[in-house]
N, CA, C and O atoms as a DFTB+ gen file, in Angstrom:
684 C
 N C O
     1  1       0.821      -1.198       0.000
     2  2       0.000       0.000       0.000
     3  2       0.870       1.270       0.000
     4  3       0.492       2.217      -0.689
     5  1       1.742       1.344       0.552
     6  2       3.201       2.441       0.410
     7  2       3.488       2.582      -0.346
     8  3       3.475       3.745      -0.750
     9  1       3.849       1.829      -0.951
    10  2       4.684       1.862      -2.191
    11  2       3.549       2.579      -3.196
    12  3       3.678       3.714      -3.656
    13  1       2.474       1.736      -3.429
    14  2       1.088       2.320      -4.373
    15  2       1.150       4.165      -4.200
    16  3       1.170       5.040      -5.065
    17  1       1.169       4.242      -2.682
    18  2       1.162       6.107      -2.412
    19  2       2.316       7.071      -2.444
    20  3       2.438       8.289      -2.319
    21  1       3.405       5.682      -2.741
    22  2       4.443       6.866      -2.877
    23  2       4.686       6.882      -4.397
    24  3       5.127       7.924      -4.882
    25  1       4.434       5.801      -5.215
    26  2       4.233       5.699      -6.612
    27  2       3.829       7.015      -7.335
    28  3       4.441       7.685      -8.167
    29  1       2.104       7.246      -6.522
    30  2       0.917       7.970      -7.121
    31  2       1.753       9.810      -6.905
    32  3       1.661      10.738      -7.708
    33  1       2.600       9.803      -5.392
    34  2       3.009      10.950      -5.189
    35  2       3.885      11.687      -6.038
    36  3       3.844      12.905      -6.213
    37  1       4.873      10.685      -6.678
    38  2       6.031      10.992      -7.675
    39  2       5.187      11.286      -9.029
    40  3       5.147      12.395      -9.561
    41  1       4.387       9.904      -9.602
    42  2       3.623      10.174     -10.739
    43  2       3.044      11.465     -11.086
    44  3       3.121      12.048     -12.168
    45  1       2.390      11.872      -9.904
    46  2       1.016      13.477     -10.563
    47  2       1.300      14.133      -9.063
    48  3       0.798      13.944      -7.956
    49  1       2.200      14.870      -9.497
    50  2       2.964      15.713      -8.565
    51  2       1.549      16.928      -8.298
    52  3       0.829      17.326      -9.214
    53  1       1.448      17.241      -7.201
    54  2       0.142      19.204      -7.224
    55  2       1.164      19.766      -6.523
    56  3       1.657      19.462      -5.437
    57  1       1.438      20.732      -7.393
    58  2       2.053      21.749      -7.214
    59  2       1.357      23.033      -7.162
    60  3       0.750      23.240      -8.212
    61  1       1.214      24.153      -6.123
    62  2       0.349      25.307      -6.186
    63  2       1.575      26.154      -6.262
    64  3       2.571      26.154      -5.539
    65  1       1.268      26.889      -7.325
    66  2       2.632      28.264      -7.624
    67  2       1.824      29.700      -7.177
    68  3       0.609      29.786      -6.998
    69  1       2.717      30.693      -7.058
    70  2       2.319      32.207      -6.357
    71  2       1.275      32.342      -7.312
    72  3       0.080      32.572      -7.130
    73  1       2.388      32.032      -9.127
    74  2       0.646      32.534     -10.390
    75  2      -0.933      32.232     -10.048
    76  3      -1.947      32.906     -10.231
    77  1      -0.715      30.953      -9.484
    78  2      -2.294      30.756      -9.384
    79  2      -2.875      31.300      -8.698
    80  3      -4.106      31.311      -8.670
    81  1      -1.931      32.056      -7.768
    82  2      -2.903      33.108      -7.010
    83  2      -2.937      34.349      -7.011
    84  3      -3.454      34.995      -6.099
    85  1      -2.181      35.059      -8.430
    86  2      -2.044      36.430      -8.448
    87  2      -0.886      36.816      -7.566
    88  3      -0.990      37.985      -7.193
    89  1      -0.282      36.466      -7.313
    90  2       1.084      37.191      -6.690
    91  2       1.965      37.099      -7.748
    92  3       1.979      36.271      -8.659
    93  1       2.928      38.327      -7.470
    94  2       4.249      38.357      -8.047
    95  2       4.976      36.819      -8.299
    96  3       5.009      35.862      -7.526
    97  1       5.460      36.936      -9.478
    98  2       6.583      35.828      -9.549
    99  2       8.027      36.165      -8.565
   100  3       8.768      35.491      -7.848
   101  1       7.933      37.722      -9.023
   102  2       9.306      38.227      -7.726
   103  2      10.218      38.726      -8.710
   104  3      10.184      39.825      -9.264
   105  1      11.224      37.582      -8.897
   106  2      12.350      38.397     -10.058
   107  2      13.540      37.644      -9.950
   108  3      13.829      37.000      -8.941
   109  1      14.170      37.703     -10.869
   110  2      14.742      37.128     -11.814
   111  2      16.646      37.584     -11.752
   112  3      16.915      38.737     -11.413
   113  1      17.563      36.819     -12.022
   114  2      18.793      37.015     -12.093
   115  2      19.322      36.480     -13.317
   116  3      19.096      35.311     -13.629
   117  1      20.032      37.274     -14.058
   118  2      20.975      36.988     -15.000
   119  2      22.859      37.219     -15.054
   120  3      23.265      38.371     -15.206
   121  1      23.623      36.363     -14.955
   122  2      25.189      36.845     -14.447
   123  2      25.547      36.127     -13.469
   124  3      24.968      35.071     -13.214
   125  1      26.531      36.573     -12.782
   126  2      27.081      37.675     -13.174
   127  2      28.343      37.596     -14.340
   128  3      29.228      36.871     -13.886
   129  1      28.644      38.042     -15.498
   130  2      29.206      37.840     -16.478
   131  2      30.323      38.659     -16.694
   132  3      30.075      39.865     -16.697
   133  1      31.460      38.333     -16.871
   134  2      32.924      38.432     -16.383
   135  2      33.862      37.911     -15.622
   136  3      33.697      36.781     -15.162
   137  1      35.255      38.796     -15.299
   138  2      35.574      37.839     -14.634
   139  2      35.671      37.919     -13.011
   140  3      36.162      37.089     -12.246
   141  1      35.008      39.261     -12.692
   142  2      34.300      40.044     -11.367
   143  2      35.581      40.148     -10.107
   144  3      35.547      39.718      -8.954
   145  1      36.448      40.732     -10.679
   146  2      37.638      41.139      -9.766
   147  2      37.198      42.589      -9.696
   148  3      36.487      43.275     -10.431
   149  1      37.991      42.879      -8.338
   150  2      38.083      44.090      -7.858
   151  2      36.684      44.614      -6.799
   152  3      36.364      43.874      -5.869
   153  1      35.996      45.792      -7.017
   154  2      34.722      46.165      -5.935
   155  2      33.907      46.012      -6.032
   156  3      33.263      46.783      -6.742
   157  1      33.295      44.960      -5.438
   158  2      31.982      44.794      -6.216
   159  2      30.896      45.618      -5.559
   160  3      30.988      45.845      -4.353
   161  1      29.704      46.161      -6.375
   162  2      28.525      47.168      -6.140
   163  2      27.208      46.256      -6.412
   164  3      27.160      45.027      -6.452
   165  1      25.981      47.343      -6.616
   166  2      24.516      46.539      -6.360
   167  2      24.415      47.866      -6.362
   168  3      25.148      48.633      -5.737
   169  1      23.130      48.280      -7.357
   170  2      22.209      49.490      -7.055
   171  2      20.675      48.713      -6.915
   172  3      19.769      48.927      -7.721
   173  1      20.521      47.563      -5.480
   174  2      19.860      47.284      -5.635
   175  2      19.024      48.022      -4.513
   176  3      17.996      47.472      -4.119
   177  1      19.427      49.300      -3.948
   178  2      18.416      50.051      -3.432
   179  2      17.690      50.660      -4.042
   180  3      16.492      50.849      -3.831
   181  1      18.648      51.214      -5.265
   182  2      17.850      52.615      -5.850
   183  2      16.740      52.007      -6.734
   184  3      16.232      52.883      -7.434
   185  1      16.265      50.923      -6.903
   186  2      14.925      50.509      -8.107
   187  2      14.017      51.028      -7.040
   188  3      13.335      51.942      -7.503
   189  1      13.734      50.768      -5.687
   190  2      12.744      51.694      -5.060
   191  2      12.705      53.104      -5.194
   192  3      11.871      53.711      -4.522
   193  1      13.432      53.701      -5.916
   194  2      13.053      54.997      -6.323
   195  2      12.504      55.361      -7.315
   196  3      12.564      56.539      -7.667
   197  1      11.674      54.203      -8.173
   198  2      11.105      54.181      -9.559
   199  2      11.765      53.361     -10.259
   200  3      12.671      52.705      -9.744
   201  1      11.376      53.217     -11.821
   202  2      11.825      52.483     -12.751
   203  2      13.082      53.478     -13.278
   204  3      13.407      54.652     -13.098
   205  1      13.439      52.675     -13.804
   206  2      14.957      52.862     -14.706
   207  2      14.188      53.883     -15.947
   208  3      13.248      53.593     -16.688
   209  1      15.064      55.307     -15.838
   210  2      14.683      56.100     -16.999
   211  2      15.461      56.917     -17.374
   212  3      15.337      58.125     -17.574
   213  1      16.545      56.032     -17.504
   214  2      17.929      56.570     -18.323
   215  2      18.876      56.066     -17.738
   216  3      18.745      55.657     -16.584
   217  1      20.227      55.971     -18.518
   218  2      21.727      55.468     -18.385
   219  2      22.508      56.078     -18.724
   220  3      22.312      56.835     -19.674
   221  1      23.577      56.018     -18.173
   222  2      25.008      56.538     -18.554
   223  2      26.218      55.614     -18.849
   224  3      26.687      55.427     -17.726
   225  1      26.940      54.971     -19.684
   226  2      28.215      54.370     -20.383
   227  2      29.241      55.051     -20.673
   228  3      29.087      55.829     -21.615
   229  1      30.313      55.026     -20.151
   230  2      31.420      55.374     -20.428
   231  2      32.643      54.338     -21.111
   232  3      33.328      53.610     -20.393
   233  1      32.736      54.376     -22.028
   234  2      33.592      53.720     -22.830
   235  2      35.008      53.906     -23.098
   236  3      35.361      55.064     -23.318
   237  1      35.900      52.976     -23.123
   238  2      37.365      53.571     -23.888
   239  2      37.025      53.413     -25.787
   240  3      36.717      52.436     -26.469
   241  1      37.241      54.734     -26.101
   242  2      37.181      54.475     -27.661
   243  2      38.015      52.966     -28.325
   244  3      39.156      52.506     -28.300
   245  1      36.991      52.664     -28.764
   246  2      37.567      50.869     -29.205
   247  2      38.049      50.558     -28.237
   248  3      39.258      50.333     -28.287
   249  1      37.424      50.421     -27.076
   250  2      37.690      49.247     -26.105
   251  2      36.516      48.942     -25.503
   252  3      35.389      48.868     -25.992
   253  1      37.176      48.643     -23.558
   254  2      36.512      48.554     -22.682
   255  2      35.371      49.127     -22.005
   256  3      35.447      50.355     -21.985
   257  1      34.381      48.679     -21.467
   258  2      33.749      49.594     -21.057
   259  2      34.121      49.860     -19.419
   260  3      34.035      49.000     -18.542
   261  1      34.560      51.286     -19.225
   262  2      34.498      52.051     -18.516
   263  2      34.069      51.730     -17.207
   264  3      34.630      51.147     -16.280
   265  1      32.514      52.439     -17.386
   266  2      31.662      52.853     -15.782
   267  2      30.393      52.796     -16.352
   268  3      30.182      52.788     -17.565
   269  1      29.217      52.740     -15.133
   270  2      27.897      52.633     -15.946
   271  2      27.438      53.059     -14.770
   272  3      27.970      52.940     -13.666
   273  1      26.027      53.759     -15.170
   274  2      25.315      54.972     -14.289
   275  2      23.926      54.691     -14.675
   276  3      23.642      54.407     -15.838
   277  1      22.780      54.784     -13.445
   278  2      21.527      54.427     -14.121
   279  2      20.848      55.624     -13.540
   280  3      21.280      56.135     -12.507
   281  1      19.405      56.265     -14.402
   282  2      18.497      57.001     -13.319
   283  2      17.285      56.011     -13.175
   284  3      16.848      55.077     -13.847
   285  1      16.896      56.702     -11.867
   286  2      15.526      56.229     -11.491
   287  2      14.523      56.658     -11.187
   288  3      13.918      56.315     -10.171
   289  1      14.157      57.449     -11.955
   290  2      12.976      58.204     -12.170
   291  2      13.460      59.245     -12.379
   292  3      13.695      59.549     -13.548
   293  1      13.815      60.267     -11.176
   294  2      14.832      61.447     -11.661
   295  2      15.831      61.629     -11.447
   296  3      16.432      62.638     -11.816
   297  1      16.510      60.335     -10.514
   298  2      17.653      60.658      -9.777
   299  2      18.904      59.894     -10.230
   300  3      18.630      58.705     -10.393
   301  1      20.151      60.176     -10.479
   302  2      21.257      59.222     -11.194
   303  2      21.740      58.594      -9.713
   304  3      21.784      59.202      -8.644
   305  1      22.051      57.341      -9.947
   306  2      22.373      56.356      -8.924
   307  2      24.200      57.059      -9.117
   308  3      24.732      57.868      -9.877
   309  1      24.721      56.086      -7.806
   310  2      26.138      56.966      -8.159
   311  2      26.950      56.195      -8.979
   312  3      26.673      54.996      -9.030
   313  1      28.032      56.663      -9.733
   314  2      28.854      55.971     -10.991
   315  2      29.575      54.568     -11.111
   316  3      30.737      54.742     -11.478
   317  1      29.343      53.572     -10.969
   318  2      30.298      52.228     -10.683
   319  2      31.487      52.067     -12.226
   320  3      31.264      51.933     -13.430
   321  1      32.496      52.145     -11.571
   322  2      33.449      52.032     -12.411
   323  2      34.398      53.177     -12.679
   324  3      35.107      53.415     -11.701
   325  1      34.599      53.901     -13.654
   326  2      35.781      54.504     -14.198
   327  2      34.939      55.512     -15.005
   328  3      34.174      55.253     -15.935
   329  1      35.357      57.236     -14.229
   330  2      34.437      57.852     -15.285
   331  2      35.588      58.464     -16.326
   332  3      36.319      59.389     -15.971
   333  1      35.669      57.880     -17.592
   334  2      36.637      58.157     -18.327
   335  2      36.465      57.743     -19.785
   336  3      36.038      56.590     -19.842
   337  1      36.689      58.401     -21.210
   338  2      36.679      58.310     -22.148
   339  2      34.998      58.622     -22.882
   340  3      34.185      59.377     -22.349
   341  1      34.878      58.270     -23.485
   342  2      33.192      58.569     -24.179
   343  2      32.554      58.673     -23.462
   344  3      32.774      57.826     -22.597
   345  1      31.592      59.414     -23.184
   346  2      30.351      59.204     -22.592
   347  2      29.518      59.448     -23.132
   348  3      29.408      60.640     -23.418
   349  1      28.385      58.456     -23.621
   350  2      27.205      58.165     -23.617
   351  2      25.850      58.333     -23.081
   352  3      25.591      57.245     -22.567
   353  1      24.895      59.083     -22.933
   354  2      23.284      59.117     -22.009
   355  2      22.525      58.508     -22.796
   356  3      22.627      58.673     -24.011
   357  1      21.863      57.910     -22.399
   358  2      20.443      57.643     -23.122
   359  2      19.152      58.111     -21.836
   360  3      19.267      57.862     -20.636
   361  1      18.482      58.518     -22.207
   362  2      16.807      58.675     -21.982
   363  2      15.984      57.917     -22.254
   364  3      15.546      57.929     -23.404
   365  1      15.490      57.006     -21.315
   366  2      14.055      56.344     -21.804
   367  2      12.638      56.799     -22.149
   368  3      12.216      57.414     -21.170
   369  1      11.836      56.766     -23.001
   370  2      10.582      57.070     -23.060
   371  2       9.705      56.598     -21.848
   372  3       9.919      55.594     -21.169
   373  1       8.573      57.592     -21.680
   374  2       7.868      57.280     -20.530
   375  2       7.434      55.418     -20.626
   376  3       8.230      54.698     -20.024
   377  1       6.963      55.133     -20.910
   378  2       6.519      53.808     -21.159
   379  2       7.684      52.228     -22.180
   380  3       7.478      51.237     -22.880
   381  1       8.927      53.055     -21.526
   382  2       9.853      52.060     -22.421
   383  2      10.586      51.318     -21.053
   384  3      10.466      51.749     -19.906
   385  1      11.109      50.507     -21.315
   386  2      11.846      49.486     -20.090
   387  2      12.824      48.978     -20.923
   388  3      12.572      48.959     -22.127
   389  1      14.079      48.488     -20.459
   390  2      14.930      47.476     -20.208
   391  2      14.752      45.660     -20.577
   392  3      14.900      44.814     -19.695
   393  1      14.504      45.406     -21.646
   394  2      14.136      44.213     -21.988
   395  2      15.218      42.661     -21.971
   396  3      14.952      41.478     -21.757
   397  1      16.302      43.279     -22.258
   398  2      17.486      42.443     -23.042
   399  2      18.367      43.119     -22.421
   400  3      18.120      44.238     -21.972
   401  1      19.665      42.464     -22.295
   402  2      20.962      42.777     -22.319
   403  2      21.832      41.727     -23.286
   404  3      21.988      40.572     -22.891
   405  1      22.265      42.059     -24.270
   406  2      23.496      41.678     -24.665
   407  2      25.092      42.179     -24.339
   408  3      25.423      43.339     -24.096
   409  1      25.919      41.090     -24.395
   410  2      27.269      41.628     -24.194
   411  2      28.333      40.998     -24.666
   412  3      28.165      40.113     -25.505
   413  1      29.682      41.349     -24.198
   414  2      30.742      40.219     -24.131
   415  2      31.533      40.931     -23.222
   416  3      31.373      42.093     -22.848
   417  1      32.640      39.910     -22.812
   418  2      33.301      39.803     -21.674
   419  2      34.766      39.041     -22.231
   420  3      34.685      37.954     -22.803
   421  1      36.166      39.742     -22.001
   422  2      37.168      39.197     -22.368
   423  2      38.075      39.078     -21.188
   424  3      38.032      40.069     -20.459
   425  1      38.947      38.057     -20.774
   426  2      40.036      38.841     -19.687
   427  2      39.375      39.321     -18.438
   428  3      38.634      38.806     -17.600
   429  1      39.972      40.621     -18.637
   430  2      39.735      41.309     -17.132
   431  2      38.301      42.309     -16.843
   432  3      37.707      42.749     -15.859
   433  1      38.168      42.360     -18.291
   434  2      36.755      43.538     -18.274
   435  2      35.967      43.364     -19.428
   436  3      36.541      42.831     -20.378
   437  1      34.447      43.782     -19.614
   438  2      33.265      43.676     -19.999
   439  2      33.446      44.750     -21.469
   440  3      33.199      45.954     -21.535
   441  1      33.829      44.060     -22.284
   442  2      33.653      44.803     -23.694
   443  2      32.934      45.480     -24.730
   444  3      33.102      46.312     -25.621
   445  1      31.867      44.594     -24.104
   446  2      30.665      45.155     -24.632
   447  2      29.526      44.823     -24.198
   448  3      29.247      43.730     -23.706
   449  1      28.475      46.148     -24.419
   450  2      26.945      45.781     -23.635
   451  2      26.252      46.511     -24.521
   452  3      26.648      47.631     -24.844
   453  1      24.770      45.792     -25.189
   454  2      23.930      46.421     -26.122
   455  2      22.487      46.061     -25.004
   456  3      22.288      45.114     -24.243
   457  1      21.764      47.129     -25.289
   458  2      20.497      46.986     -24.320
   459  2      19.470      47.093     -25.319
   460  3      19.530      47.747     -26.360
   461  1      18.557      46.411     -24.915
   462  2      17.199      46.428     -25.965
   463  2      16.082      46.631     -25.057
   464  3      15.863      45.894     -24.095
   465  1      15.286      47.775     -25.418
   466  2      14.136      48.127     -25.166
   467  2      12.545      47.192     -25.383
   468  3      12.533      46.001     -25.693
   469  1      11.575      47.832     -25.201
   470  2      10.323      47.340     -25.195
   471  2       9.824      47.911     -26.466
   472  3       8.807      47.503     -27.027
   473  1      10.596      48.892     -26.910
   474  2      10.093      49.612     -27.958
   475  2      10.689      49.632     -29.030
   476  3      10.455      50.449     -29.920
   477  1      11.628      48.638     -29.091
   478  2      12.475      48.280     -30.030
   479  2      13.846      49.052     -30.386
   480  3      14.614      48.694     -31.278
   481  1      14.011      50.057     -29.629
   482  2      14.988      50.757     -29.906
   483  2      16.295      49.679     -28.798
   484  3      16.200      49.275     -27.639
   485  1      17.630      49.500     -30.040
   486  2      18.695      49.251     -29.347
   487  2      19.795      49.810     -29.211
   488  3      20.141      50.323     -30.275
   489  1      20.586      49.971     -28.318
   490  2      21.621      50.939     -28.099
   491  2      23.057      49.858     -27.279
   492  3      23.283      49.100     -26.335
   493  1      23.738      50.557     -28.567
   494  2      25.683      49.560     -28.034
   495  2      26.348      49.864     -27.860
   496  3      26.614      50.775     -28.643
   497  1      27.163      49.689     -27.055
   498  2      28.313      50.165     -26.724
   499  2      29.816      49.519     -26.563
   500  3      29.724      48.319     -26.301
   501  1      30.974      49.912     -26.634
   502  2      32.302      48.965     -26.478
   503  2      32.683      48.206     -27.687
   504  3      32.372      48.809     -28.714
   505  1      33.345      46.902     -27.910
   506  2      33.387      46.504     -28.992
   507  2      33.075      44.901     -28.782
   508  3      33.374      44.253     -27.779
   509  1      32.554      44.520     -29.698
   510  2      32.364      43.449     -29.823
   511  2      33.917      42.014     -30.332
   512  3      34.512      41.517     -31.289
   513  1      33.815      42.002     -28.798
   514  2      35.141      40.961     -28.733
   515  2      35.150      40.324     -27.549
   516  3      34.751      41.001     -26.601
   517  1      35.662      38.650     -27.208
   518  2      35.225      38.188     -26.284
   519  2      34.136      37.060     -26.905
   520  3      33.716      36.736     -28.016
   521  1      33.822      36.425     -24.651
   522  2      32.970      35.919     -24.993
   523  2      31.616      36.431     -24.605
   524  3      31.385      37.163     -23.644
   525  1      30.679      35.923     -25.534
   526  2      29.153      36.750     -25.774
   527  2      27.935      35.929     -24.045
   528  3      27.826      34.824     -23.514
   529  1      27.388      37.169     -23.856
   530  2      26.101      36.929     -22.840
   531  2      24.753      37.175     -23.429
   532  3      24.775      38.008     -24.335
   533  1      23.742      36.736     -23.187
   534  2      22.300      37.095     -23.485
   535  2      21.869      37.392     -22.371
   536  3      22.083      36.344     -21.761
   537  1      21.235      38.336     -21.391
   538  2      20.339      38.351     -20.649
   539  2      19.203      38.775     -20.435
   540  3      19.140      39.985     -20.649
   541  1      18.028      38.216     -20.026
   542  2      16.535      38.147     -20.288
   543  2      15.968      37.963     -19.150
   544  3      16.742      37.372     -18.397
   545  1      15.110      38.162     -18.738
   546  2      14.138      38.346     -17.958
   547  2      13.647      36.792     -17.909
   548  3      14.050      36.118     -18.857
   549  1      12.840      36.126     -16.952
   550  2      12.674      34.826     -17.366
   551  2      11.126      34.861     -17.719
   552  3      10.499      34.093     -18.450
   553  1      10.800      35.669     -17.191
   554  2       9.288      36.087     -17.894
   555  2       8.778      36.928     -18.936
   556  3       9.065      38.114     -18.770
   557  1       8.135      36.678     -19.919
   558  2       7.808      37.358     -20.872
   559  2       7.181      38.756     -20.257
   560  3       6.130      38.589     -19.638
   561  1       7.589      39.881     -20.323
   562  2       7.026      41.516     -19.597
   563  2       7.491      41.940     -19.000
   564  3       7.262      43.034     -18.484
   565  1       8.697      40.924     -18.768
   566  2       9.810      41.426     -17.606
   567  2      10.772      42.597     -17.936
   568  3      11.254      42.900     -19.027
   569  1      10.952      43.249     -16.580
   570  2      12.227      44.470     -17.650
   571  2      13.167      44.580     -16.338
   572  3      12.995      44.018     -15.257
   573  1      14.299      45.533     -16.758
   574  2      15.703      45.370     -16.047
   575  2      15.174      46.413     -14.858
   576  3      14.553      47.441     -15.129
   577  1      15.425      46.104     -13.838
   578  2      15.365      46.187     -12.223
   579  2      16.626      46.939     -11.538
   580  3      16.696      48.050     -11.013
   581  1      17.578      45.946     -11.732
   582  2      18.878      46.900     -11.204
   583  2      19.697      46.087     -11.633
   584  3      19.322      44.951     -11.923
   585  1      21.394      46.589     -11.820
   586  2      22.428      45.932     -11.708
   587  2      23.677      45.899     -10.984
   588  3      24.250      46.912     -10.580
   589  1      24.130      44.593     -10.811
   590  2      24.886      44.320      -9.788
   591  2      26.038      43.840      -9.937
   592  3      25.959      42.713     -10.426
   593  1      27.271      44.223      -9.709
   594  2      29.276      43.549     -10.353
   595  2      30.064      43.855      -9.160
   596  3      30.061      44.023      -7.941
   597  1      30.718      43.827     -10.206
   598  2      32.324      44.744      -9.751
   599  2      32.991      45.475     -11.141
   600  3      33.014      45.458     -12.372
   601  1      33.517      46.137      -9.900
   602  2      34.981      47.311     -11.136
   603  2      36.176      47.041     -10.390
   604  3      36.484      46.506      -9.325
   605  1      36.733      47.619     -11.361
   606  2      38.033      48.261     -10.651
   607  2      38.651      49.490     -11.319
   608  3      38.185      49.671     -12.444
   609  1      39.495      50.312     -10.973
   610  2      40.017      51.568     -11.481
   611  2      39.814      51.850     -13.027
   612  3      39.558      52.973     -13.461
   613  1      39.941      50.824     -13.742
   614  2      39.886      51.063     -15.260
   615  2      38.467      50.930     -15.737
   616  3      38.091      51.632     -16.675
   617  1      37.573      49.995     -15.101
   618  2      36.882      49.536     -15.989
   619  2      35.636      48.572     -15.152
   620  3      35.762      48.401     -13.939
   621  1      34.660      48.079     -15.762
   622  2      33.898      46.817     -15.113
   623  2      34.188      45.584     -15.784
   624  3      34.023      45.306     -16.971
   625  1      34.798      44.650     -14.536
   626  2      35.574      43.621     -14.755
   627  2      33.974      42.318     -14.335
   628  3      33.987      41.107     -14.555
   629  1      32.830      43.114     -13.730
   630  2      31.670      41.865     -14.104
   631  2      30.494      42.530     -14.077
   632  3      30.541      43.698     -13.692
   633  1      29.088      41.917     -14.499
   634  2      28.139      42.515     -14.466
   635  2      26.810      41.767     -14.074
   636  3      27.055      40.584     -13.836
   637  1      26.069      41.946     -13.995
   638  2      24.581      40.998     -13.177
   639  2      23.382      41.664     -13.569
   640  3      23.369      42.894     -13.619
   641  1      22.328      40.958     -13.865
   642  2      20.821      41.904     -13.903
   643  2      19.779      40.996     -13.497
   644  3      19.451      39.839     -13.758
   645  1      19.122      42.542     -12.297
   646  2      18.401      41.658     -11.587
   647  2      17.240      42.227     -12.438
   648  3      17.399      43.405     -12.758
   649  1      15.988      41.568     -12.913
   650  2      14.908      41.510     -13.632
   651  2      13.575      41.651     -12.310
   652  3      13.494      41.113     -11.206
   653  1      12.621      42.658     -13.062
   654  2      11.863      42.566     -12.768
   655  2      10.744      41.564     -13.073
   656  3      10.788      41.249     -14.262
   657  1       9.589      40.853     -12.288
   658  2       8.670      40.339     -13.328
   659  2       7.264      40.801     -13.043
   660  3       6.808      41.351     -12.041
   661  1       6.700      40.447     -14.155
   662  2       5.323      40.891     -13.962
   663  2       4.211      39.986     -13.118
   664  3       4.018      38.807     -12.818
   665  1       3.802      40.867     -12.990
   666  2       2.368      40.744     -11.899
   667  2       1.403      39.543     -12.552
   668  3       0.790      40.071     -13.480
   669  1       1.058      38.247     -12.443
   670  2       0.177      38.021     -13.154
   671  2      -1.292      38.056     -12.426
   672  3      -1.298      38.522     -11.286
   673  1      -2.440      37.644     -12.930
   674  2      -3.769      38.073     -12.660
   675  2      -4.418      36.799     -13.281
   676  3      -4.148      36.174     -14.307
   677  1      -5.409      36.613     -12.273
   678  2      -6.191      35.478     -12.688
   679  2      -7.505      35.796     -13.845
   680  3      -8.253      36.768     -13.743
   681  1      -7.580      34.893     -14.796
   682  2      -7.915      35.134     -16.141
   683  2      -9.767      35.317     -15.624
   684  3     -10.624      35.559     -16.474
């Protein structure tokens, strides 16, 4: 008779997940990608100050990337990395998010990072050399939350993204 109930338990597993009841899935990690020497940071306070609505990249012309800077709503988080060589802003549209991260990673530091929007607009930076990352949200609606590495004096030697996810709702 045991055996029959522990059979039936393995066979047709019930599983109750948060979805079925309308709660958050929570969120999501991608990384950390590099080879994450030197200080490592987390702007994982500042997403409570709103969503992500704009960035800052600092690049070495044909190289490395630098330092990276996010706002959150109106406020710029403070600079992780190296503020030196190109700099880059982007502005998000009111209703645009953080969808994708692409990159690569060689050695000691993060070469390149392309971000893709909700709205299709993509924006790159560094050079494409190394080896390549995809990072995604694990839920379809999900968008970028905060990110989390290390630097060191020159440059960001790793990188992390923590994903937001969406809310689901019973049909």
């Amino acid at each position: 008779m045991m055996l029959i109930l522990l059979f039936l338990l393995f066979t047709f597993p019930v599983t109750v997940t948060a979805e079925e009841h309308g709660q958050h899935r929570g969120s999501s990690f991608s990384g950390e990608y590099g080879s994450g020497g030197g200080t490592s940071f987390t702007l994982s306070g500042e997403h409570r100050n709103g969503r992500i609505t704009g960035f800052q990249i600092y690049e070495q012309c044909g190289g490395i990337i630098h330092g990276i800077q996010f706002q959150y709503a109106h406020n710029w988080s403070d600079l992780h990395g190296y503020k030196g060589g190109l700099r880059h802003e982007i502005l998000l549209k009111s209703d645009e998010r953080i969808t994708q991260v692409l990159g690569k990673y060689y050695s000691t530091y993060i070469q390149q990072l392309i971000f893709v929007t909700n709205r299709g607009r993509i924006f790159t930076f560094g050079q494409p050399a190394g080896y390549s990352f995809n990072a995604s949200p694990h839920y379809r609606g999900g968008f970028l939350s905060y990110i989390s590495g290390h630097h060191n004096r020159y440059g960001l030697t790793g990188i992390g993204f923590h994903w937001n996810e969406p809310k689901l709702t019973k049909p």
